[in-house]
MIDO-208790 format. One record per residue (C-alpha): z, x, y. Coordinates in Angstrom, 3 decimals. Each point is the difference from the previous one (the first is absolute). Layout:
// residues N
+----------+----------+----------+
|       up |     east |    north |
+----------+----------+----------+
|        Z |        X |        Y |
...
+----------+----------+----------+
END
This chain:
// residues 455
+----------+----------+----------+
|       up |     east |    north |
+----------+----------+----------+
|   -9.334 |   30.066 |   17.727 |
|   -1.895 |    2.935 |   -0.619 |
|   -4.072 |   -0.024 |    1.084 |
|   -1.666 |    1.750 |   -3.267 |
|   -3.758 |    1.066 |    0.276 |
|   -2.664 |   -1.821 |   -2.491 |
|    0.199 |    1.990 |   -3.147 |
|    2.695 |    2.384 |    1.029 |
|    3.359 |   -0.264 |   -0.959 |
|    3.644 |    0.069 |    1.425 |
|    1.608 |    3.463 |    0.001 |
|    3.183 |    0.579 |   -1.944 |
|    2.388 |   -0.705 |    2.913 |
|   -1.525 |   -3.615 |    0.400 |
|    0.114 |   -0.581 |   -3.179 |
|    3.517 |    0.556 |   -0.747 |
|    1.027 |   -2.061 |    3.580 |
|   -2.285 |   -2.944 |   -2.017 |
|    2.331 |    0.057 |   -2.442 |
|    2.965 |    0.388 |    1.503 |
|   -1.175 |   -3.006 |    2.407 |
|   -0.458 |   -2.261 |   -2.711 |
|    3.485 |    0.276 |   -1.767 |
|    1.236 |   -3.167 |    1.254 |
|   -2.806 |   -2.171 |   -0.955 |
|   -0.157 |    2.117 |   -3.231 |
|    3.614 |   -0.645 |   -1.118 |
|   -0.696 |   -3.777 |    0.814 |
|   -2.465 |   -0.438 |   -2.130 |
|    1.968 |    1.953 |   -2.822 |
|    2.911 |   -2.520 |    0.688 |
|   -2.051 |   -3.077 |    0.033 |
|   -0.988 |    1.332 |   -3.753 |
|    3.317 |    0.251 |   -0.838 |
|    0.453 |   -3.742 |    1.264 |
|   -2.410 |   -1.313 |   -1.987 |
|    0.346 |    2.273 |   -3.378 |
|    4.302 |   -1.404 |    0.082 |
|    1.482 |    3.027 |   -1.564 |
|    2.703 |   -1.654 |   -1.679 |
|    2.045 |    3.184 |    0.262 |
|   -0.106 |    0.351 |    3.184 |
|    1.026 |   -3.849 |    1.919 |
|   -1.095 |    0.774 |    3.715 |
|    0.190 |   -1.214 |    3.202 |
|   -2.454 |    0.491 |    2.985 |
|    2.337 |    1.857 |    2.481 |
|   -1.022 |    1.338 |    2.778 |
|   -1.715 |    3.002 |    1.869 |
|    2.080 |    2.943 |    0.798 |
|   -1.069 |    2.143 |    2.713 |
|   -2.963 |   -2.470 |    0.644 |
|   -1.789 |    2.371 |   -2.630 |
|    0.753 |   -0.982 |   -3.945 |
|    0.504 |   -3.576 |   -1.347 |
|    2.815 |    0.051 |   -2.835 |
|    1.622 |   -2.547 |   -2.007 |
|    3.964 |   -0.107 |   -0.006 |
|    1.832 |   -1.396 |   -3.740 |
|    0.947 |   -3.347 |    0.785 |
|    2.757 |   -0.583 |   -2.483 |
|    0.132 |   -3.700 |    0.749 |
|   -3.153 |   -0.410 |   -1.602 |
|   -0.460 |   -0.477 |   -3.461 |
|   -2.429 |   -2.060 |   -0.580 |
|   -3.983 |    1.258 |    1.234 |
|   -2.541 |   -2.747 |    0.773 |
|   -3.202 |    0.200 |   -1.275 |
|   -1.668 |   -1.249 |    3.013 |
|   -2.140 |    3.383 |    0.652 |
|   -1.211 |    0.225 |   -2.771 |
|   -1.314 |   -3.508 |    0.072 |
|   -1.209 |   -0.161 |    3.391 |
|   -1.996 |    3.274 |   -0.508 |
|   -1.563 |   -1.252 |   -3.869 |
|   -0.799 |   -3.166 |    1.298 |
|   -2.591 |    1.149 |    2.629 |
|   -0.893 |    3.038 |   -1.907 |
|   -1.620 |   -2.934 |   -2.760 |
|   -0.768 |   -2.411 |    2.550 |
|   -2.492 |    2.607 |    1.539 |
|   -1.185 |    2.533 |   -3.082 |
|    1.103 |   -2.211 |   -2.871 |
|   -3.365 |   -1.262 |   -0.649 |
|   -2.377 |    2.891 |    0.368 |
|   -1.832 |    0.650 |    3.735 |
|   -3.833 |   -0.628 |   -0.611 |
|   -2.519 |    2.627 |    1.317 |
|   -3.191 |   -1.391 |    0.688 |
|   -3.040 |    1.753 |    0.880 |
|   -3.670 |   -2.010 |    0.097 |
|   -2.289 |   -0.448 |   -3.015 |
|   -2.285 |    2.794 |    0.701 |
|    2.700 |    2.529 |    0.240 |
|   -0.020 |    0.810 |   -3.662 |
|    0.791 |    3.610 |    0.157 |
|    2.802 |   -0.956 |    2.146 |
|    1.491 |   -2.694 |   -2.135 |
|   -0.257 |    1.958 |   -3.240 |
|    2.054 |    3.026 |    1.905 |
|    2.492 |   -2.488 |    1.321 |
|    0.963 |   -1.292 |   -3.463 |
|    0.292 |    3.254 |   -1.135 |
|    2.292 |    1.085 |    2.708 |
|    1.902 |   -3.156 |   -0.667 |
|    0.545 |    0.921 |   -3.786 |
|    0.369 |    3.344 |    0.129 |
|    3.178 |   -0.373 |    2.950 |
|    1.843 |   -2.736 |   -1.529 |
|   -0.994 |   -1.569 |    3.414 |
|    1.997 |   -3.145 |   -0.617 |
|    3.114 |    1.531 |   -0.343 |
|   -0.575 |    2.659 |    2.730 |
|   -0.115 |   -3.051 |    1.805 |
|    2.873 |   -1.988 |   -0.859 |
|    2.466 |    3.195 |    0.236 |
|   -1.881 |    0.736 |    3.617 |
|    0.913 |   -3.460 |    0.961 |
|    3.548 |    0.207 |   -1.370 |
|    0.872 |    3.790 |    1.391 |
|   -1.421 |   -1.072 |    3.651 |
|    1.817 |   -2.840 |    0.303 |
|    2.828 |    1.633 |   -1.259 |
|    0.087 |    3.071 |    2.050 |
|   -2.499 |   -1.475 |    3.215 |
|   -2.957 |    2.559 |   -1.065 |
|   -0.818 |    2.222 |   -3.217 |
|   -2.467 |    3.091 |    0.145 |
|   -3.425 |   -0.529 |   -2.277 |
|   -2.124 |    3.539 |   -0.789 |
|   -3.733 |    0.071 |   -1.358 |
|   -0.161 |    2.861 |   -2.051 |
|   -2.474 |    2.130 |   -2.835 |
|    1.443 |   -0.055 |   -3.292 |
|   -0.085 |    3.613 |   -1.247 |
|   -1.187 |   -0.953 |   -3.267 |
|   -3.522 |    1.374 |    0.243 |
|   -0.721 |   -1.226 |   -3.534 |
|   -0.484 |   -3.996 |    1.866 |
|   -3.031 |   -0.785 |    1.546 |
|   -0.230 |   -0.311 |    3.570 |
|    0.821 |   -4.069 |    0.282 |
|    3.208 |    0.689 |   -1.823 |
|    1.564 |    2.636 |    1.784 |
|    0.168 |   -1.393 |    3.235 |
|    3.790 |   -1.354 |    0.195 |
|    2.769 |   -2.122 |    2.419 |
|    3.232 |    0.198 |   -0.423 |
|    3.184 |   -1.080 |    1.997 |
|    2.147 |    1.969 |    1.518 |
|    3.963 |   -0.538 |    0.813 |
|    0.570 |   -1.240 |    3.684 |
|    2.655 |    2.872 |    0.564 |
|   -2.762 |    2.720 |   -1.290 |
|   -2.358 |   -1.608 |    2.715 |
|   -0.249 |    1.273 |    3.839 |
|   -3.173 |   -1.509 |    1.750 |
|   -0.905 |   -0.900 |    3.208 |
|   -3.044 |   -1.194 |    1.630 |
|   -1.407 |   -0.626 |    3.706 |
|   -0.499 |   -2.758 |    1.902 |
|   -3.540 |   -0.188 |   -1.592 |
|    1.465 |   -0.171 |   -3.710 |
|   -1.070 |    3.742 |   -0.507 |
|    2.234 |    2.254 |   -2.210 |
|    1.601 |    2.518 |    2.241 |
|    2.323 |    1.562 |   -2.432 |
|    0.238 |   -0.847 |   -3.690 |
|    2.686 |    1.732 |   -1.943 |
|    1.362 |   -0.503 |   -3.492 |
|    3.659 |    1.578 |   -0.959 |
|    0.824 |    0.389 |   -3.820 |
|    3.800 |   -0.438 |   -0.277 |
|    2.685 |   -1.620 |   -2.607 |
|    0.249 |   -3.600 |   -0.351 |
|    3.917 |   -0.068 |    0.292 |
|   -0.054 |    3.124 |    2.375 |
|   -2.755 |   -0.345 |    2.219 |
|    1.464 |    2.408 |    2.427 |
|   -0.647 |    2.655 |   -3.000 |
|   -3.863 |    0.795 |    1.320 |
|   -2.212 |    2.325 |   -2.470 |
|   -2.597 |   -0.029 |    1.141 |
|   -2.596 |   -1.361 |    3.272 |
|   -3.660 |   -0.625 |    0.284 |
|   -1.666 |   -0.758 |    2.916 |
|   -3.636 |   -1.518 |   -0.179 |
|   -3.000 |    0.288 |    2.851 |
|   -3.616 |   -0.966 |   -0.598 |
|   -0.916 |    2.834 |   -1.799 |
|    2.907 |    1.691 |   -1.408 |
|    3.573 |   -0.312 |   -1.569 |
|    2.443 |    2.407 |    0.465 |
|    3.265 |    0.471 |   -1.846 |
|    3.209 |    1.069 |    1.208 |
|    3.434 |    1.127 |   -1.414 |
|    3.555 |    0.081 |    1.145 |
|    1.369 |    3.302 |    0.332 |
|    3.565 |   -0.131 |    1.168 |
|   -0.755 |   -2.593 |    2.061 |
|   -3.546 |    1.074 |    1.763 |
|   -3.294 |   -1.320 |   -1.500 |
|   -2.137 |    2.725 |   -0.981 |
|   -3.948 |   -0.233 |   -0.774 |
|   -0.573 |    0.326 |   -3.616 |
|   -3.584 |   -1.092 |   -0.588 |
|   -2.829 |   -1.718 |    1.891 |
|   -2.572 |   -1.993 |   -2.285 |
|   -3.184 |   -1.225 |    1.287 |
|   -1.462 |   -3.543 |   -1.004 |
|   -3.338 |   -1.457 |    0.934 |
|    1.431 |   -4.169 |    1.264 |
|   -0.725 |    0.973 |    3.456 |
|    2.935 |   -2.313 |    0.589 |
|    3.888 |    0.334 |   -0.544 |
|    0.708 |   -1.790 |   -3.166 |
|    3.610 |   -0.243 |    0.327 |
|    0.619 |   -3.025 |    2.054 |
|    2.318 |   -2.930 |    0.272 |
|    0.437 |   -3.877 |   -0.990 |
|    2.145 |   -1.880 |    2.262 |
|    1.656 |   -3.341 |   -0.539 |
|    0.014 |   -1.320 |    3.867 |
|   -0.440 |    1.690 |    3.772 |
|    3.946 |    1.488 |    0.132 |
|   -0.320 |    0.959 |   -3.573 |
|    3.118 |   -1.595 |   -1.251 |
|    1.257 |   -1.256 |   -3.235 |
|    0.149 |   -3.797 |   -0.951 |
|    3.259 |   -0.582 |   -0.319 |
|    1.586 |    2.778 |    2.805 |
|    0.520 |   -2.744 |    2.106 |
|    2.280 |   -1.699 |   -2.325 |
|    1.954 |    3.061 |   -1.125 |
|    3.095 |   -1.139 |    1.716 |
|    0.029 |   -3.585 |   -1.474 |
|   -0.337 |    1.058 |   -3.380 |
|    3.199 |    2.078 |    0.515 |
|    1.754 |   -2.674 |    1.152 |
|   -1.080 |   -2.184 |   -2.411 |
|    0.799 |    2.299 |   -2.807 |
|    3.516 |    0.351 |    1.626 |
|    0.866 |   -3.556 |   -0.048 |
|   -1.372 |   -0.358 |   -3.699 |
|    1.801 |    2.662 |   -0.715 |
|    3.050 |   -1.084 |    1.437 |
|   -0.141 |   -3.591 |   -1.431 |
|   -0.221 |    1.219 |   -3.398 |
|    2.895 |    2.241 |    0.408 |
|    2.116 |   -3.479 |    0.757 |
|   -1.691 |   -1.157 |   -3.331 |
|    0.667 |    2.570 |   -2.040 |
|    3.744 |    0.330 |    1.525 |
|    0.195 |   -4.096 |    0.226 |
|    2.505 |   -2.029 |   -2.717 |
|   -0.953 |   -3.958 |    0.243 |
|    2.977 |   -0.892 |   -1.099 |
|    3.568 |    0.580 |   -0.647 |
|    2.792 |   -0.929 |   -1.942 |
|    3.853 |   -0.976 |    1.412 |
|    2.691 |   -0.138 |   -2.060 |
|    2.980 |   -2.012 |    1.586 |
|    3.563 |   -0.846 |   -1.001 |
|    1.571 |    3.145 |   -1.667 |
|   -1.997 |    1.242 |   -2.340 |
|    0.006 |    3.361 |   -1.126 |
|   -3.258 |    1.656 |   -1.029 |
|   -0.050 |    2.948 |   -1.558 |
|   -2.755 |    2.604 |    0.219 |
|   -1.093 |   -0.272 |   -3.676 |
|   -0.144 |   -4.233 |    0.180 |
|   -1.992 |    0.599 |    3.027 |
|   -2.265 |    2.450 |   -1.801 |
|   -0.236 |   -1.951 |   -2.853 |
|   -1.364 |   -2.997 |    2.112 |
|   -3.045 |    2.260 |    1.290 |
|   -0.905 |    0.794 |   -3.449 |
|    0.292 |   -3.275 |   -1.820 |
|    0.274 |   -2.504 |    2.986 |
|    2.910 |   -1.709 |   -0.911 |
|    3.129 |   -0.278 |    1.818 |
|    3.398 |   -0.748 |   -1.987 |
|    3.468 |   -0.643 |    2.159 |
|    2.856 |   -0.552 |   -1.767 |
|    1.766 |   -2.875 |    1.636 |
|   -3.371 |   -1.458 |    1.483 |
|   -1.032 |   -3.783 |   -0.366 |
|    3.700 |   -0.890 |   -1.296 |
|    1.661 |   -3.054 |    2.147 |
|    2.974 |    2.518 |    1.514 |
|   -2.861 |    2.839 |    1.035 |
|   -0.499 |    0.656 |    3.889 |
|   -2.758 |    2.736 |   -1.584 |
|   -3.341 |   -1.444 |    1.471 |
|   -3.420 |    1.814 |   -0.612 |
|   -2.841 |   -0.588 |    2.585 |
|   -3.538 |    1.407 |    1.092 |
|   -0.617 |    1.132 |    3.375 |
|   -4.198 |   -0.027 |    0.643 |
|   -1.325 |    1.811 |    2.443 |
|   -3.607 |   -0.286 |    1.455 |
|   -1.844 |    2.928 |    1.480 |
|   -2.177 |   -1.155 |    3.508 |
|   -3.299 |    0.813 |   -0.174 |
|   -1.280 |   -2.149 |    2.831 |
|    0.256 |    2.971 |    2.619 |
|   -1.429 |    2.498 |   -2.434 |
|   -3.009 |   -2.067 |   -0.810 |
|   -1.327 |   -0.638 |    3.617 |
|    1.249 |    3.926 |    0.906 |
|   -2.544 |    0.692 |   -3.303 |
|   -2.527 |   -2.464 |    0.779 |
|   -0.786 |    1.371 |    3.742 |
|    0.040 |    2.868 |   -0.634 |
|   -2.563 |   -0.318 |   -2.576 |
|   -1.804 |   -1.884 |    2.317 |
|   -0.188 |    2.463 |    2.966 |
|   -1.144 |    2.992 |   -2.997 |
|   -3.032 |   -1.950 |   -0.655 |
|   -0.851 |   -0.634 |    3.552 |
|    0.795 |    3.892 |    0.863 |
|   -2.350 |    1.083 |   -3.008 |
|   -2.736 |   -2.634 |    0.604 |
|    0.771 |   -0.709 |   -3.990 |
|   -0.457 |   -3.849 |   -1.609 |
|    2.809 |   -1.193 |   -2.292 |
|   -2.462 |   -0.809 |   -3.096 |
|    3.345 |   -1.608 |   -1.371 |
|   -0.214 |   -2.571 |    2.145 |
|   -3.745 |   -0.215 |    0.647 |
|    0.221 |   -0.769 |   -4.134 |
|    2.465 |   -3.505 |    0.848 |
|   -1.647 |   -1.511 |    2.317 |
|   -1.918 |   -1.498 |   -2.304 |
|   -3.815 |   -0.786 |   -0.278 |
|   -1.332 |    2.013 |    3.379 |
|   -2.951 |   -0.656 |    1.299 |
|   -2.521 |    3.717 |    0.994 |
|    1.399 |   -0.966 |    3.664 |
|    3.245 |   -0.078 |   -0.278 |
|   -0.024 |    3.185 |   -2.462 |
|   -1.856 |    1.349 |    3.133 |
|    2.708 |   -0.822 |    2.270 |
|    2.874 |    1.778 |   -1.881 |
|   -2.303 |    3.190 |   -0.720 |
|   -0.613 |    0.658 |    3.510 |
|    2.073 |    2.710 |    0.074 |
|   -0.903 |    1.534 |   -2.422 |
|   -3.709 |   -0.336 |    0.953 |
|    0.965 |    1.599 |    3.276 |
|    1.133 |    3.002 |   -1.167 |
|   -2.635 |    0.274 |   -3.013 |
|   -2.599 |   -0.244 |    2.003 |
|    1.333 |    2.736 |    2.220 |
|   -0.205 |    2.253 |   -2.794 |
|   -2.857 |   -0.917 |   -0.744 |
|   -1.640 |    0.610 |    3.077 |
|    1.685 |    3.858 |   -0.052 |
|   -1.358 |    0.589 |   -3.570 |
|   -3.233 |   -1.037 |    0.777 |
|   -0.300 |    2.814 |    2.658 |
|    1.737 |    2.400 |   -2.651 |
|   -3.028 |   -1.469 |   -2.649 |
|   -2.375 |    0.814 |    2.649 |
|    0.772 |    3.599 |    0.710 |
|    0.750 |    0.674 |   -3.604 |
|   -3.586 |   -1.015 |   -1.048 |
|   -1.686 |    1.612 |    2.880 |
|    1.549 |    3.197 |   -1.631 |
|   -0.827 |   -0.606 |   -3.478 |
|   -3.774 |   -1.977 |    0.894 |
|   -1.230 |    3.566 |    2.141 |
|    1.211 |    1.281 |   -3.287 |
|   -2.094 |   -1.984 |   -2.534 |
|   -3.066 |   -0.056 |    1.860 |
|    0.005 |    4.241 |    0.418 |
|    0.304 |   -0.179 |   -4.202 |
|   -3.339 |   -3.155 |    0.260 |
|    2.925 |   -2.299 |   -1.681 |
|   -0.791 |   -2.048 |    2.614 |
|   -2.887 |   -0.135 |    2.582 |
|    1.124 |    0.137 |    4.057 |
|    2.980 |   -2.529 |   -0.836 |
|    2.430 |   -0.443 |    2.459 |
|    3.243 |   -2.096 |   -0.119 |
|   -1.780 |   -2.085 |    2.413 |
|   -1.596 |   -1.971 |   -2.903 |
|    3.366 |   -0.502 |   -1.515 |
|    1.957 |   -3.817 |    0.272 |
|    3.473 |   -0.094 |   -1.284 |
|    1.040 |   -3.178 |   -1.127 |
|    3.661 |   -0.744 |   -0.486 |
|    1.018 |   -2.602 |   -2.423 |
|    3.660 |   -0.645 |    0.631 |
|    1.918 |   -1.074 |   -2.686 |
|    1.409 |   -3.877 |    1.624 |
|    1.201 |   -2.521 |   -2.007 |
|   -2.491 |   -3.078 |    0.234 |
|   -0.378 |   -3.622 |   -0.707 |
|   -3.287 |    0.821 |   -2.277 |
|   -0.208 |   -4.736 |    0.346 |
|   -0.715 |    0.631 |    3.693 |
|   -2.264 |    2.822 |   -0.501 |
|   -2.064 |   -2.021 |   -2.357 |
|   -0.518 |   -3.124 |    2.490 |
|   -0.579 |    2.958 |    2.394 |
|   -2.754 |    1.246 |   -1.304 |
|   -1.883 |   -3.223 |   -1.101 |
|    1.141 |   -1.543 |    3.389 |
|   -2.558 |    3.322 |    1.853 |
|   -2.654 |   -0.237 |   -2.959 |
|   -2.999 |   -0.032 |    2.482 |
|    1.491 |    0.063 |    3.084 |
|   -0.461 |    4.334 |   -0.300 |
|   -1.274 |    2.413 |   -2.007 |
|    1.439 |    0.505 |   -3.182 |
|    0.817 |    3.652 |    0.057 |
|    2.439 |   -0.842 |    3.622 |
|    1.074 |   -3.411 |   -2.170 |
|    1.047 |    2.180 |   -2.582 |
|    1.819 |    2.737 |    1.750 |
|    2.013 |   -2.979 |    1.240 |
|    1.519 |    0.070 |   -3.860 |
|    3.267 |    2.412 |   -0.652 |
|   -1.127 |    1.018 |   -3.629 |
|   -3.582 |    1.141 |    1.078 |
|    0.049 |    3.416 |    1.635 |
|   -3.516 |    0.609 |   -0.624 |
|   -2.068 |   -2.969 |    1.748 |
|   -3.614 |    1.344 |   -0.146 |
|    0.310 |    0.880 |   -3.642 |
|    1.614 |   -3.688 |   -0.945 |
|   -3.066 |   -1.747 |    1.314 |
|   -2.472 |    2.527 |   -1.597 |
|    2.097 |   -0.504 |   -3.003 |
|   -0.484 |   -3.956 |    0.217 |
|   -3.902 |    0.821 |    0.985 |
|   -0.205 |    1.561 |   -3.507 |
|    2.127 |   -2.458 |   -1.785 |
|   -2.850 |   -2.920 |    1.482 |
|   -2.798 |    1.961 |   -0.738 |
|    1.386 |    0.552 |   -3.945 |
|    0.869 |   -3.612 |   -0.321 |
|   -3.564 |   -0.676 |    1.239 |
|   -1.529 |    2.175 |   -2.527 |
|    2.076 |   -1.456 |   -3.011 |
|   -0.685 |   -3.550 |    1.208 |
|   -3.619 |    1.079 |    0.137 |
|    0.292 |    1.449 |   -3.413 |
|    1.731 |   -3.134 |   -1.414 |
|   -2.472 |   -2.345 |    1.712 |
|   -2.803 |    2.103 |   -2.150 |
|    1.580 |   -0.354 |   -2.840 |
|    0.256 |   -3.435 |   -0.652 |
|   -4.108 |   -0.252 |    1.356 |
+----------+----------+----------+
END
């Protein structure tokens, strides 16, 4: 790992070993994509590494059928975690700061930068996210400030043992070529400089100041090793595929029954293909008291005993790879109580909550950049993220009966606001109970007003 000085940034030839250092992990992440995305096209199976150095996928030509378990597995937490929108609070007398955080919210589609955050990380293990200036001069200055995500295999960052950026460097190449590199930028605290290929070497083509003081290219991670959700279970979704695949070959192929003809007849080719069309078979000689001619029907059964438990286990040992919940059967177990739905989420929990953990460090660098930001333009006044609380509302299927006797079961026994935040559909606790403050003290005034009236 290369040591770079605060503010200064690698030189060309440590720039171009970056690169060629992260190809591996780069060409995973593409492939995971690809995983996920199911070109139909293109039916794939994970392979192997050759020469240690580039994961491929090899035609499988047994295959024909794809399983739409990545997919799923990766959808299903990306709603669980961003499908109801995270909550940024910040306290009452923070005005300034709340007015410039709704803003910021509107003006970056912040719920879907979100939910396609949460869906490309735990896709790929990690996804780049850059605070930028819009060029548009013509917006005023809490408008132009921007996020954005950027593609995993466009993202090379590393930090220290102290969570500091040491390198941060973004790659602009082809989605379905990402070998094809145009063009490099590498960010430092104070400057940005841009590189291009030329036959093969990175030259320096421009250097652009910016006034952050911090690197604003950095990264969102979905766990410590930086791995996809469902990598684990690569190789039991092949297999799976393969003996689905397999099984409905025998279907496709299979006749369930067959008919014997028996004591001389001859069939001809046209009686036989008139019976396929119309269905009816005619013998001459059949049914009379001298005829040996006997017709009969041979049924066959296809086993499926060995395919269903083959099926079954391994669609098992997927979920349990990819810490995913079978909602299929979460939805037949009839009338489930908030514990038991607890029980059967924990895995999912697990590894929601260790993304959420990663993009709450990624929330807190990103609005240190853009809060030293607002408060040089007086947008805000000597914020920091410090007064920010993220509050994650994720998206779990509840028994709303038990929540109810929940919540009149604590009535008094705490405060409201922590009673509250004890409900799934309330996301904003100190704002329901100043909502039900007003709602008494209006009630109060109109039974005052009614009370008048009749005097």
């Amino acid at each position: 790992m290369f040591k770079r000085e605060k503010n200064e940034p690698l030189n060309i030839e440590q720039v171009q070993i970056l690169i060629e250092n992260e190809n591996r992990k780069r060409k995973n992440a593409r492939l995971y994509e690809s995983l996920y995305t199911t070109d139909r096209d293109k039916i794939y199976v994970y392979n192997t590494y050759i020469n240690n150095d580039t994961p491929t996928y090899a035609k499988n030509t047994q295959r024909s059928i794809h399983s739409p378990f990545y997919f799923n597995i990766i959808d299903t937490k990306a709603s669980y975690v961003a499908g109801n929108s995270i909550v940024i609070n910040v306290s009452s007398e923070q005005e300034d700061l709340k007015k410039a955080l709704n803003n910021f919210k509107k003006i970056n589609n912040f719920e879907d930068l979100e939910l396609e955050a949460c869906r490309k990380v735990s896709t790929c293990g990690y996804a780049g996210r850059i605070v930028f200036i819009s060029e548009d001069i013509t917006l005023p200055d809490e408008d132009r400030i921007k996020v954005a995500n950027i593609e995993p295999w466009d993202t090379i960052i590393e930090y220290n043992m102290e969570g500091e950026i040491l390198h941060s460097i973004r790659l602009v190449s082809e989605y379905n070529n990402i070998d094809n590199i145009s063009e490099v930028y590498q960010y430092t605290e104070k400057e940005i400089l841009r590189y291009e290929f030329n036959e093969d070497k990175l030259e320096l083509k421009e250097t652009i100041p910016h006034s952050f003081g911090f690197i604003p290219f950095f990264k969102i991670e979905n766990n410590n090793e930086e791995m996809s959700d469902f990598a684990r279970a690569i190789e039991l979704v092949n297999e799976y595929d393969v003996v689905v695949s397999n099984f409905m070959s025998e279907v496709k192929a299979f006749r369930d029954s067959i008919m014997t003809v028996t004591g001389g007849a001859d069939l001809k080719q046209d009686t036989i293909n008139a019976m396929k069309q119309t269905g009816v078979l005619n013998i001459p000689g059949a049914g009379s008291a001298e005829s040996k001619i006997e017709v009969k029907w041979l049924i066959k059964q296809l086993p499926t005993g060995a395919f269903e438990t083959a099926r079954d286990t391994l669609r098992k040992n997927i979920f349990l790879a990819s810490q995913h919940v079978d909602f299929q059967d979460l939805s037949s177990s009839g009338n489930l109580t908030n514990v038991n739905i607890a029980t059967q989420l924990m895995p999912l929990e697990s590894k929601a909550s260790k993304y959420q953990n990663k993009l709450i460090r990624a929330f807190n660098y990103q609005f240190k950049i853009i809060l030293s930001w607002w408060n040089i333009l007086n947008i805000t006044k000597e914020a920091t993220y410090k007064n920010l609380e993220y509050i994650f509302n994720f998206m779990k299927p509840v028994n709303m009966l038990d929540k109810a006797q929940e919540q009149r079961q604590l009535d008094g026994l705490m405060s409201d606001e922590t009673r509250l935040a004890l409900h799934p559909s309330i996301s904003d606790p100190a704002g329901e109970v100043n909502k039900i403050l007003e709602e008494q003290a209006q009630e109060n005034i109109n039974a005052d007003s009614s009370f008048n009236s009749v005097g």
